[in-house]
Residue, then its C-alpha position, 0 to 999 in steps of 0.5 A: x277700833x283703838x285708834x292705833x296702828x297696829x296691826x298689819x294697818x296702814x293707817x290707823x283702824x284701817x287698811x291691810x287684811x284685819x281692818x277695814x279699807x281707808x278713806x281718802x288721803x289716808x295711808x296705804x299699801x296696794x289697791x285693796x286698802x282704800x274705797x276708792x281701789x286706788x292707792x297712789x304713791x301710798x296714799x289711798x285717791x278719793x272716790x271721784x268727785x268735783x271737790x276732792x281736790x283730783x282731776x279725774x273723771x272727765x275733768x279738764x283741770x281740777x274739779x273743772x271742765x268736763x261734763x260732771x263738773x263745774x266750768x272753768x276759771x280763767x287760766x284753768x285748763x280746758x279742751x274746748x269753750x263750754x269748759x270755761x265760765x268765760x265761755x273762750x278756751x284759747x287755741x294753747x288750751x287755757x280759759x280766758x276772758x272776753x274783753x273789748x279793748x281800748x288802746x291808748x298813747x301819750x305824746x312823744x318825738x319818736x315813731x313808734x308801731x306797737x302790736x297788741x295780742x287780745x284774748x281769742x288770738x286776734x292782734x290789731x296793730x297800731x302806730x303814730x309819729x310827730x310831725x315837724x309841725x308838731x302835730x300828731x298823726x296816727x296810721x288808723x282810722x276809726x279811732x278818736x284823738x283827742x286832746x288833754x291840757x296840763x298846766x305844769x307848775x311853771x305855768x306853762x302847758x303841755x298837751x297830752x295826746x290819746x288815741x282811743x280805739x275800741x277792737x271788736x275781739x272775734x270769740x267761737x262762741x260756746x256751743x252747747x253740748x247735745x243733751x243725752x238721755x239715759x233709759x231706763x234713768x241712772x239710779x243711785x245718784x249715778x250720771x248719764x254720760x253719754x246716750x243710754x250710758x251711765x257713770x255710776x259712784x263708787x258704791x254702785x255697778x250695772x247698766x243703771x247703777x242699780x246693783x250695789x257694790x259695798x264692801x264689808x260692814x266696819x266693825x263698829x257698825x254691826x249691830x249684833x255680833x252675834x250672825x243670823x246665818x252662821x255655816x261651820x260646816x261642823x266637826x268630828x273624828x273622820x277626816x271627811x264629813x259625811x255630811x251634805x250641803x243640804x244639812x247645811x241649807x244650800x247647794x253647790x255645782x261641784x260634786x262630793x267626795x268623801x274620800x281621796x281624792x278631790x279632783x278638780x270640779x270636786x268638793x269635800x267637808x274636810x278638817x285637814x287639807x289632804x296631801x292629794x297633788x304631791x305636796x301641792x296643797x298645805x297639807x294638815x291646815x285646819x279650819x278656820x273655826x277653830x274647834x277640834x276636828x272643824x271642817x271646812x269646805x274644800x274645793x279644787x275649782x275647774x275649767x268652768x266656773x260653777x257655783x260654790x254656794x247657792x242658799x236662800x234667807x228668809x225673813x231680813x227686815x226690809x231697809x235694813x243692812x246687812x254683811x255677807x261675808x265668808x273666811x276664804x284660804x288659797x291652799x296652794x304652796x307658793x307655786x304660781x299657779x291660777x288664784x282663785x276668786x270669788x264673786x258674791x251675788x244677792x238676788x231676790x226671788x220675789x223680785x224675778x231674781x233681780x240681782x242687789x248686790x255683786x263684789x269680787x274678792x279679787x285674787x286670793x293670794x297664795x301664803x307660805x302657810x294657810x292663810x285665812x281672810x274674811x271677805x263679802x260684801x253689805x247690802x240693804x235688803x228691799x225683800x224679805x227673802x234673798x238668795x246669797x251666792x258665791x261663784x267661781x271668778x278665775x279661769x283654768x283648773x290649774x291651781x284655782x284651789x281654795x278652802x271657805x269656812x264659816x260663811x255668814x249674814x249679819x245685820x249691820x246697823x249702818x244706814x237706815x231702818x228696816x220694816x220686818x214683816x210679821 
């Protein structure tokens, strides 16, 4: 955070690969460097809501109308009554107001017929003319004529007439849209949209809003750089590691292999990327930790998704956030094959593994050269014992091949404060 854009950002301290994702109205590049997920015309859309200046949700203009939103002003776009304050959504689809109207003339030598238009599409017509004997005669009844005498500054007097006519205005009224209800209740501020359907924020997913959806932490909200879980896979001489995922505190659905080949459905602790699909993979990559002979954790996924990472934390303080996160590498050449994705899980055990948290990375994309990228997600922790998971998101077993190093929990100092148990 240096308050420059530098960097592969697009705006400043956010966006692209290194930073964290932008606000709204702040610069971007493709979907991934906002909040939101939306970035249009290279600027990223505000997480949707009744003041960011957008019409989106259900709204009927901007930050109106709909069901989420406040009603309508007149002239405001509208689909039907109960969009607009005034409760009248005319028949070309614009918020007007209820009026009775009052017609008026004045005298004159020539006849005339006027029609005037009233809010709600009714019309009424009216007209009057002057007779030789000089008086006024209008074609409606119901009305009130009456007389006003003006003394002009030559002494004399002129009569002015007006006709007054009050025009009952015929107006659909608003009809109340049928309450729905929501059960179980949204949480997390989510809206009950429709019977048992809820609209969730950003930040949330699940039938009820109840799973958390938050990215990683931003780099000046950890709250110690240095992680309370933190897997390197280690490092040595042979280029596969005998050791297992036990050592290492977890369990995977992939079987081992600790010689040629990784075949699909397979794993290895490798420190270089083999050449085991005729040049297919960036053969000699390294790790990600950066110390000689490091492994890192490839995998050739299949057909089925499976697990890649299945392990259980102990003792988080409850209330508090915290950042799982994990560097990951497609390591296909540019050859247009299936990408690999990953989703991330938090559950808790003591909870019925209740699911907490769930994100995707989305594709990871293939480089020319190996390319690692930190992805995960936070999560406030409501037990004190979680079970983190990554799972296979892509279909197919062609291409689907990936490299994961130094998998990490963090505490985050970002809201709130947590009760650790003794």
């Amino acid at each position: 955070m240096d308050e420059m854009k530098n960097q592969d950002e697009t705006d400043i301290d956010c966006g692209g690969i290194s930073c964290p994702k932008c606000e709204g109205m702040k610069s971007c590049k493709v979907n991934c460097d906002c909040i939101s997920g939306i970035c249009k015309d290279n600027m990223c859309v505000p997480s949707a809501s009744c003041q960011d200046k957008v019409r989106n949700q259900d709204e009927t203009d901007i930050d109106c109308g709909g069901s989420k939103c406040q009603k309508c002003e007149d002239s405001k776009i509208c689909k039907d009554n109960c969009d607009c304050a005034s409760g009248i959504c005319t028949s070309n689809k614009i918020c007007g107001a209820t009026t009775s109207t009052t017609a008026a003339t004045t005298s004159t030598t020539a006849a005339t017929t006027t029609t005037t238009a009233y809010n709600g599409g009714n019309a009424y017509t009216w007209g009057f003319q002057i007779q030789k004997n000089g008086n006024l005669v209008f074609n409606d009844t119901g009305g009130q004529l009456g007389v006003i005498g003006a003394n002009n500054n030559d002494g004399s007097k002129t009569n002015q007439y007006v006709y007054n006519k009050t025009v009952a205005v015929n107006v659909k009224k608003c009809t109340s849209k049928p309450k729905v209800t929501c059960v179980p209740e949204c949480k997390n501020n989510g809206t009950c949209v429709s019977q048992n359907n809820c609209s969730c924020p950003s930040d949330y997913t699940g039938p009820t809003c109840e799973i958390q959806s938050i990215g990683l932490c931003r780099d000046n909200e950890i709250l110690d750089k240095k992680p309370i879980l933190l897997v390197t896979f280690g490092n040595g001489l042979s280029k596969y590691s005998q050791l297992t995922p036990d050592r290492f505190n977890f369990s995977t659905t992939y079987k081992q292999q600790f010689q040629p080949t990784t075949y699909d459905g397979s794993f290895s602790f490798i420190n270089r990327v083999p050449n085991d699909f005729n040049n297919d993979w960036h053969t000699d990559a390294t790790d990600h930790t950066g110390d000689p002979g490091g492994y890192m954790f490839l995998i050739n996924a299949d057909e089925q998704p499976g697990q890649f990472y299945n392990g259980t934390v102990n003792n988080l303080c409850i209330g508090l956030r915290y950042e799982f996160s994990v560097y990951l590498a497609n390591i296909m050449k540019l050859t247009g094959r299936i990408k690999p994705s990953v989703r991330f899980e938090v559950r808790s055990p003591s909870l019925g593994n209740r699911l907490l948290a769930q994100l995707s990375s989305g594709d990871v994309p293939e480089d020319t050269t190996l390319t690692w990228r930190k992805y995960g997600l936070s999560f406030i922790a409501p037990s004190s014992t979680v079970v983190l998971l990554m799972i296979s998101d892509a279909p197919g077993g062609g291409g689907n091949d990936l490299a994961i190093d130094d998998i990490a929990l963090t505490v985050c100092s970002h809201k709130g404060s947590g009760f650790c148990p003794s």
